[in-house]
Wavefront OBJ file of the C-alpha trace (Angstrom):
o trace
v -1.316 -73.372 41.255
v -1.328 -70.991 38.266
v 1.885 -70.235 36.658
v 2.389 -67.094 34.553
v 5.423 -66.676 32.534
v 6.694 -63.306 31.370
v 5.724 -64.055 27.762
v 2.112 -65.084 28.863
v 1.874 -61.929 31.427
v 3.080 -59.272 28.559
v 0.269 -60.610 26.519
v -2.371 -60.525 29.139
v -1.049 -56.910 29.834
v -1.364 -55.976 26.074
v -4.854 -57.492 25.841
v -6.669 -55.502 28.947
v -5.005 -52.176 28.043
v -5.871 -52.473 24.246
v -9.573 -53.398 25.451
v -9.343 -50.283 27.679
v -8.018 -47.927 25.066
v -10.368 -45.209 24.471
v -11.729 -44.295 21.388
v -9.468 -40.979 21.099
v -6.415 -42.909 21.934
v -7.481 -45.745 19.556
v -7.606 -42.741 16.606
v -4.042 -41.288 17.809
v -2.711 -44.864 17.442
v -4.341 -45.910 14.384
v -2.018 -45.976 11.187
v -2.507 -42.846 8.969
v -4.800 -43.162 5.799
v -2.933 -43.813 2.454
v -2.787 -40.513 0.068
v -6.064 -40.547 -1.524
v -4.101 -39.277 -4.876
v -0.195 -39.803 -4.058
v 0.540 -38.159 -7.685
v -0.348 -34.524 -6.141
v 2.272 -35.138 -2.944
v 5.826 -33.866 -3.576
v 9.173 -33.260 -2.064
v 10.737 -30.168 -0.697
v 13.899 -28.750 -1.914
v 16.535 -31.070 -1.801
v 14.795 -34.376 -1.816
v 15.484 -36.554 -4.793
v 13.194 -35.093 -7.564
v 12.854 -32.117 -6.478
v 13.314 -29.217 -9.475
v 14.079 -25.627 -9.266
v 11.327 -22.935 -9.120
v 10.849 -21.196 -12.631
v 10.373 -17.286 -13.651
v 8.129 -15.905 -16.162
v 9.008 -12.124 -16.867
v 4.977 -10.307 -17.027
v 4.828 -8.243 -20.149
v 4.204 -5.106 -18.067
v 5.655 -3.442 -15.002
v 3.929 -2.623 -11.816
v 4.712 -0.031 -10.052
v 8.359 0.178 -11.122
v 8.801 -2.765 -10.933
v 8.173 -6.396 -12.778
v 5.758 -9.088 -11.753
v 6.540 -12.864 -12.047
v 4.592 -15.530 -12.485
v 6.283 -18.331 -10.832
v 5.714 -22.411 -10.353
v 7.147 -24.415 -7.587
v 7.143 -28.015 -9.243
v 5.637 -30.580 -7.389
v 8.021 -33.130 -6.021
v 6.904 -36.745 -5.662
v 5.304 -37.890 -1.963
v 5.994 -35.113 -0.531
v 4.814 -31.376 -1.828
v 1.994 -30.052 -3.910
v 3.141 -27.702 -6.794
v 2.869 -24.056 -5.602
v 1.478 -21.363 -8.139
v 2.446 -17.991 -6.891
v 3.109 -14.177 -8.138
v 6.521 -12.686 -7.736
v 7.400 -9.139 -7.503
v 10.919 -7.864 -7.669
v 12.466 -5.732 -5.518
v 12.555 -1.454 -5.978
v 15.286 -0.035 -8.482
v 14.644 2.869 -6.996
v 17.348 4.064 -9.568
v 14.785 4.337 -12.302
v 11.878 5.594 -10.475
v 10.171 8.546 -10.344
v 12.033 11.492 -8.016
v 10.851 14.862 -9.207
v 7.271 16.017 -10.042
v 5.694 19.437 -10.684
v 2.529 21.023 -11.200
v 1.483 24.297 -12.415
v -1.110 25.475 -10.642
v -3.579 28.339 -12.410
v -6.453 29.897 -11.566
v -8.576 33.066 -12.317
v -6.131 34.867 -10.362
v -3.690 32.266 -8.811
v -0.398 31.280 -10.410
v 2.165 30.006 -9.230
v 4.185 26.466 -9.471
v 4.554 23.786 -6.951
v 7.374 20.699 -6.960
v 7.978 17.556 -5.197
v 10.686 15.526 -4.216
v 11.694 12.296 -2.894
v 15.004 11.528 -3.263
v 16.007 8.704 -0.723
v 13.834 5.573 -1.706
v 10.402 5.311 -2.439
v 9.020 5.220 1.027
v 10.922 8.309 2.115
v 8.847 11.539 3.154
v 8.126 13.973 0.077
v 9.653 17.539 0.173
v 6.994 20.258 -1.088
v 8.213 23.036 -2.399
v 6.024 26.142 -3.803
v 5.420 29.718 -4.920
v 1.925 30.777 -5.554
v 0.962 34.321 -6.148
v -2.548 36.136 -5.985
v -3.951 35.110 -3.330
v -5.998 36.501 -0.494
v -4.253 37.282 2.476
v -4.248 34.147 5.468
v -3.947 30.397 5.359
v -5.481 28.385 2.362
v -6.348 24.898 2.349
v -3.985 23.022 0.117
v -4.622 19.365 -0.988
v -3.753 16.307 -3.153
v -7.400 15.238 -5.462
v -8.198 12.148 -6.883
v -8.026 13.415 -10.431
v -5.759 15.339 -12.876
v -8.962 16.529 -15.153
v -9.246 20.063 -15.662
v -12.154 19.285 -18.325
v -14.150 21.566 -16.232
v -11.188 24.114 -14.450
v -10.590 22.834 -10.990
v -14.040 21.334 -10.259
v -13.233 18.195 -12.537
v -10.456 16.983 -10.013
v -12.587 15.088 -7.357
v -12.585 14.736 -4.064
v -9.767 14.541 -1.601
v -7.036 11.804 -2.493
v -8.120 9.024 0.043
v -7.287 5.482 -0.946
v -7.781 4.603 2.334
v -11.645 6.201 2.442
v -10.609 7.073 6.415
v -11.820 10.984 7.587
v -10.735 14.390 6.542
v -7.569 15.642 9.075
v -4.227 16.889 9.528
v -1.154 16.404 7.924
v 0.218 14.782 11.180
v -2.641 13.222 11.571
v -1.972 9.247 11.445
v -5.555 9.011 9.976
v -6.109 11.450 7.423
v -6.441 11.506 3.840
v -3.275 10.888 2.280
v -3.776 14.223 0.345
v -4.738 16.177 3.114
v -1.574 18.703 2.937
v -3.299 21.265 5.266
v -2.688 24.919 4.424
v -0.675 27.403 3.030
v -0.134 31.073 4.092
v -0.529 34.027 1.865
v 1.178 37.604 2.761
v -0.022 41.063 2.682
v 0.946 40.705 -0.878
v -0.962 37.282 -2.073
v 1.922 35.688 -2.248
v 2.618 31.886 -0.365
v 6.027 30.746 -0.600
v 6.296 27.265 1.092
v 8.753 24.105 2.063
v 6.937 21.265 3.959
v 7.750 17.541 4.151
v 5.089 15.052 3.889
v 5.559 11.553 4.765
v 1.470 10.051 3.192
v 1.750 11.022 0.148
v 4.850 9.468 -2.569
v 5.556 9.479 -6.381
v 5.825 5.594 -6.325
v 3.311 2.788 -5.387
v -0.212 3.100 -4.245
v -0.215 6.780 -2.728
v 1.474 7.915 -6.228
v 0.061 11.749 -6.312
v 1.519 11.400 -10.131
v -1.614 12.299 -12.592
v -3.288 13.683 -10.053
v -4.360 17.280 -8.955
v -2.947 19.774 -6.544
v -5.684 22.383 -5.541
v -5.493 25.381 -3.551
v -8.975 26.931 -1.909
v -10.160 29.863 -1.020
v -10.112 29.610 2.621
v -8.659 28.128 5.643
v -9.000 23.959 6.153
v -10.301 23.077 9.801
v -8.056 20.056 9.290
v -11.483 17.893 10.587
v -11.501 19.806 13.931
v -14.614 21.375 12.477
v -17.492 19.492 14.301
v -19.483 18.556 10.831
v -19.805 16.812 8.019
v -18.161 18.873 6.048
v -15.070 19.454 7.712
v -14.338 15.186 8.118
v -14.530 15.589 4.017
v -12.974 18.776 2.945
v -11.960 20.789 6.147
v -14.417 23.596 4.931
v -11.507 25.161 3.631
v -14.526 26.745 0.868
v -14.124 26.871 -3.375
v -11.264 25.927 -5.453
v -9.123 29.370 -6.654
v -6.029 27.304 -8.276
v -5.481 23.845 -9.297
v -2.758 22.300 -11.328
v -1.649 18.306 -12.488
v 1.071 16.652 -11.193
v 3.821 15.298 -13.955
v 6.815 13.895 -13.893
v 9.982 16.225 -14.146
v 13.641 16.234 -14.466
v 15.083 14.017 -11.374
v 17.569 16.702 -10.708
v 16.550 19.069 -7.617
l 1 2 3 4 5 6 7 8 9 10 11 12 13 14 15 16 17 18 19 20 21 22 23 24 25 26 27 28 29 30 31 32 33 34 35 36 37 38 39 40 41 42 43 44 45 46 47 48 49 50 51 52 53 54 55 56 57 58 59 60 61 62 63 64 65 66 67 68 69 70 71 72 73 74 75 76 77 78 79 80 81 82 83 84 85 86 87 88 89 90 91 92 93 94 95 96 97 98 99 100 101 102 103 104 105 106 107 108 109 110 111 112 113 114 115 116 117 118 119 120 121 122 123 124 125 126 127 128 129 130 131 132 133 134 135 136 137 138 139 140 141 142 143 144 145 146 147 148 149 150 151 152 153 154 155 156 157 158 159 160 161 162 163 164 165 166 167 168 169 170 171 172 173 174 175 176 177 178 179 180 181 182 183 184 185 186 187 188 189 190 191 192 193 194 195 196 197 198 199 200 201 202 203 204 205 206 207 208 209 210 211 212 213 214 215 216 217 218 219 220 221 222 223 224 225 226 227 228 229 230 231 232 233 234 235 236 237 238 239 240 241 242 243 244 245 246 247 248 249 250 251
């Protein structure tokens, strides 16, 4: 008669489902490979050789703010060292509020300011006066350039970091210095207060160094049904222009 202790049956039991094991489970169960280089594998925070991250101040600041280099020192069998750029938070304090430009033409003049006074992704107030022009609604934008080399025709295209389609101003695609239009009186004159919430005076969509440009006629805002109102709203030639500076932060 055959006799099986337990001893004897746990090994018989190990053998046939170790010869059974498939090849996926026999790669689940297999010890993991040694670290090929365990110098490179570090510890995390709080582990025992682990060192505090270190700042390097950049020589120049970006956008109002300072860039850091930093290091995250490796920590033995455990992390890699981390190289990463740091940017500080907004002082809004010492950025840029107030701007102005004023705007001249052959027969425009006038003087346009902008505002943002409650951080730098708040909307921009516009405020302006312009004087002799025609009466009826003239397109009024934001261009790439503050050159008046050659007058107004020096100041590029449309503002449009984000190379999307000529539209409104409450369009959520548009470019970001598509402003839309002003309206003249009987007299010429276009007195204005809109709030823009595209363009700013801090970070990428900075309008500061650019151009503002008024044009002789009325932009389609992109509702035009060509080419050339998704570019410049047919809103026709360029009658004032004017770069945008910095001014005093006071309103």
């Amino acid at each position: 008669m055959l006799k099986l202790t337990v001893a004897s049956l746990f090994v018989v039991c190990t053998s046939i489902s170790s010869s059974i094991a498939s090849p996926r489970s026999a790669r689940i169960m297999a010890s993991p490979l040694p670290f090929e280089n365990e110098a490179d594998v570090v510890l995390k925070a709080g582990y025992p050789g682990w060192k505090p991250t270190k700042f390097k101040r950049a020589p120049q600041p970006a956008q109002g703010r300072f860039l850091y280099y930093r290091q995250t020192p490796k920590v033995e069998k455990f992390r890699s060292a981390v190289h990463e750029l740091y940017m500080r938070p907004y002082n809004y304090a010492k950025l840029d509020h107030h701007a102005v430009a004023v705007v001249t033409g052959e027969k425009v003049s006038g003087v346009v300011h902008f505002y943002q006074l409650n951080g730098p992704t708040s909307a921009v107030k516009i405020v302006g006066n312009l004087t002799g022009l025609t009466p009826g609604s003239h397109g009024f934008h934001i261009h790439q350039l503050g050159d008046i080399t050659n007058g107004c025709k020096s100041m590029g295209g449309h503002f449009n970091p984000n190379q999307v389609s000529h539209g409104a101003p409450y369009d959520v695609s548009r470019h970001v210095g598509d402003l839309g239009n002003i309206k003249a009186n009987s007299y010429g004159v276009a007195n204005f207060e809109v709030t823009d919430r595209h363009i700013s005076l801090n970070g990428i969509n900075s309008i500061l160094g650019r151009g503002v440009v008024v044009h002789a006629g009325t932009d389609d805002m992109g509702r035009g049904g060509n080419d050339g109102s998704l570019k410049t709203g047919n809103a026709g030639g360029r009658v004032g222009c004017g770069v945008i500076g910095i001014s005093q932060p006071s309103v």
